[in-house]
N, C-alpha and C positions, 0 to 999 in steps of 0.2 A: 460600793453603796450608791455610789451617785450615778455609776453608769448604772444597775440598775432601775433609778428612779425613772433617769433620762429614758431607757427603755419602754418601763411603763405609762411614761408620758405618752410617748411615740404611741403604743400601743393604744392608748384610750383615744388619743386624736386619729387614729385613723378609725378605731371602732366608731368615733362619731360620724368619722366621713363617709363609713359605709351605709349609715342607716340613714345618714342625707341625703345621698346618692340613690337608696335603692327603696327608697320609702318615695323618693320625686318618680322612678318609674314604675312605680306600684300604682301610682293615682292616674299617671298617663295611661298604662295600660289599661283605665278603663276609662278613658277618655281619648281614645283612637279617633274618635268622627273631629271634634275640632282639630287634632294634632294633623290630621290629612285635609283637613280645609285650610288652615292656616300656613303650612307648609307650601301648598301647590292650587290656592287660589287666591285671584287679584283681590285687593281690596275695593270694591265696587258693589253700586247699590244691587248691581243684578245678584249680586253672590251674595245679600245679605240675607235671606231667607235660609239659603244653608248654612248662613254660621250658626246663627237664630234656630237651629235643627238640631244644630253639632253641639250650640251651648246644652241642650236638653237635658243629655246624661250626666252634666256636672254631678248631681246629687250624690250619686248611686259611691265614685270615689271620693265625692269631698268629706262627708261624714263620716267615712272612713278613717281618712287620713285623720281628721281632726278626733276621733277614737283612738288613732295611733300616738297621736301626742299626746292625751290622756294617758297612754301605757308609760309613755318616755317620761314623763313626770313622776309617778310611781316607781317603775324599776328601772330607770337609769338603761340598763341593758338591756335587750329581748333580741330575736331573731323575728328584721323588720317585715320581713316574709311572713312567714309565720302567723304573725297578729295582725298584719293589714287583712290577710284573708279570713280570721277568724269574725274579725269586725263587718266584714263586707256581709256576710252572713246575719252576723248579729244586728246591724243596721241600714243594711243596703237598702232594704225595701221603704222604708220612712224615710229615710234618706233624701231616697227618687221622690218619694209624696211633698216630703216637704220645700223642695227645690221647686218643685213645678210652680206651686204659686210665688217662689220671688219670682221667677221665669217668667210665668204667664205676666205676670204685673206688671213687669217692665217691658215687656213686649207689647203689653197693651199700652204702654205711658208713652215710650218713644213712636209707636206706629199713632197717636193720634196727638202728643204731642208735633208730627211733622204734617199730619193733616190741619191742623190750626194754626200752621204756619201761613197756608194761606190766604189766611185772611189777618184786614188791617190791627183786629184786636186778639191775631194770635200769639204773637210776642209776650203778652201781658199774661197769658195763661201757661210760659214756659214753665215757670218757677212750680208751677203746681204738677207739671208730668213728671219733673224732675224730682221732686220730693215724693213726686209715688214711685219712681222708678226705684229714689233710694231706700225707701222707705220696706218696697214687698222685697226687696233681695237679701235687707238687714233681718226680717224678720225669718228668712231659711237659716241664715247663719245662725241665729238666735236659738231656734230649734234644733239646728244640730247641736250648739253647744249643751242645751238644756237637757236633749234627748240622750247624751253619750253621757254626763254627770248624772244622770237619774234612769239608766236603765229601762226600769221598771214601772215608767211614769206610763201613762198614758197620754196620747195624742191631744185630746182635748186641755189638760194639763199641762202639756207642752207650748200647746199653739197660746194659750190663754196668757202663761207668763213672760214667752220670747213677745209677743204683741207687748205687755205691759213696760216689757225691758226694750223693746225698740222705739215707742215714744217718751219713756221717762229718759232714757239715757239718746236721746234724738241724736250727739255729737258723735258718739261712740259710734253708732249707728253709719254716719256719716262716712268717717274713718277705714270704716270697716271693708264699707261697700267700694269705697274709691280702691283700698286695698285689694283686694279682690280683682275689679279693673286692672290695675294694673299689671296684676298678672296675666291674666289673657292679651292685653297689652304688648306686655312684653316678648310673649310668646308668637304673637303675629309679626311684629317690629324687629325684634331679635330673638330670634328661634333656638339657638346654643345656650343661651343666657337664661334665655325664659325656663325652657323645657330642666336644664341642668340644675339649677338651682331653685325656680321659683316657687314649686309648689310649698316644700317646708318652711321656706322662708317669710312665703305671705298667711299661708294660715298660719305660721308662726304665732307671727306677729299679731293677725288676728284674736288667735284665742289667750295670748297675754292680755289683749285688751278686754276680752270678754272676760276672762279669770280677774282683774281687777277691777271692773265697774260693775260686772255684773255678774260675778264669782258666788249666788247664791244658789244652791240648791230650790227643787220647788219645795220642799216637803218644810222647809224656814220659811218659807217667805205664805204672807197673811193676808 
C-alpha cells in the first residue's frame, strides 16, 4: 500500500514536471526572434531595436500560455501539447492585438523618456514614462487575463474593464509588469534558467495575482 502510494506520488510529480517543462517550450517556440536575440546578441544600445522587434510577438504565446493555465486550474491533467495549440488558435490573434499596445506604450515611454533626459527638467518627467510604460504593459496582461476567463467577450469589453482593473488595482499592476521583466531578464542574463523554467513560473505567478485582485468576470462586474 505504501509503495504504491509512493509510486503514485512519483508519478503525479513527474506528470507536473512534464507539463512545466513542455508548456515553457511551447511559449518559446513561439517566441524564437527574442530566444535568438538574446542568446547571440550583445546587450547594447545598437541591438536594442531588435530586441524591441523580437519583444513584438510576445502576444501571440503569452495569452496562450496563460489559456493553458486556465486549463491546469480546471483539469488538473491535460496533454500540455495539445491545449497550448488548441488555445493558440482560439486566442492567438487578440492576443498579438492586445500586446501591441502594452508594447507600442512602452516603447514609446522609454524611447522619449530618454529623449527628455536631455534636458535639465528631464529627470522630473521620469516617473511619468515610467508609469506609462507600467501602466500600457499591465493593461495587455489585463486583457489576456479577462479575454481567456470570458471567451466570448468582446474586445471593447475586454479593453474597457483590463483599463478599469489596471488603474483601480495600480499595485497589482505594478507587480505584474516588473514580473514579467523579469522574466525576459532572466532569460538574457541567465539563459538555462530563464528559458527552463521561467515562463510557467512568471505567468504563474502572475495570473495568481490577477485571479485574486482581480478574479472578476466581465459579465459581474457594473
Amino acid at each position: 500500500m505504501e509503495q504504491q502510494f509512493e509510486r503514485n506520488l512519483y508519478m503525479k510529480m513527474m506528470g507536473w514536471i512534464y507539463l512545466f517543462l513542455v508548456s515553457n517550450l511551447c511559449f518559446w517556440l513561439m517566441n524564437v526572434p527574442f530566444i535568438v536575440a538574446a542568446l547571440f546578441l550583445a546587450i547594447d544600445e545598437r541591438n536594442l531595436a531588435v530586441f524591441a522587434v523580437a519583444l513584438s510577438f510576445v502576444g501571440v504565446g503569452g495569452i496562450a500560455l496563460v489559456a493553458l493555465l486556465e486549463e491546469v486550474i480546471k483539469e488538473k491533467e491535460m496533454t500540455p501539447v495539445r491545449v497550448y495549440r488548441q488555445k493558440l488558435k482560439q486566442f492567438g490573434w487578440r492576443g498579438y492585438l492586445y500586446w501591441l499596445m502594452g508594447w507600442a506604450g512602452s516603447i514609446v515611454a522609454f524611447a522619449d523618456g530618454l529623449f527628455f533626459l536631455r534636458f535639465p527638467f528631464g529627470r522630473w518627467l521620469s516617473p511619468f514614462f515610467f508609469l506609462l510604460g507600467v501602466m500600457s504593459l499591465s493593461l495587455s496582461l489585463n486583457c489576456w487575463y479577462f479575454q481567456v476567463r470570458n471567451p466570448l467577450a468582446k474586445k471593447k469589453d475586454v479593453l474597457r474593464i483590463a483599463l478599469y482593473y489596471t488603474f483601480k488595482k495600480w499595485y497589482v499592476s505594478l507587480i505584474n509588469v516588473l514580473l514579467l521583466l523579469l522574466l525576459f531578464v532572466c532569460v538574457i542574463l541567465k539563459p538555462p534558467f530563464g528559458i527552463s523554467f521561467g515562463p510557467m513560473a512568471i505567468f504563474g505567478l502572475v495570473y495568481f495575482n490577477q485571479r485574486k485582485f482581480v478574479g472578476r468576470k466581465i459579465s459581474t462586474i457594473h
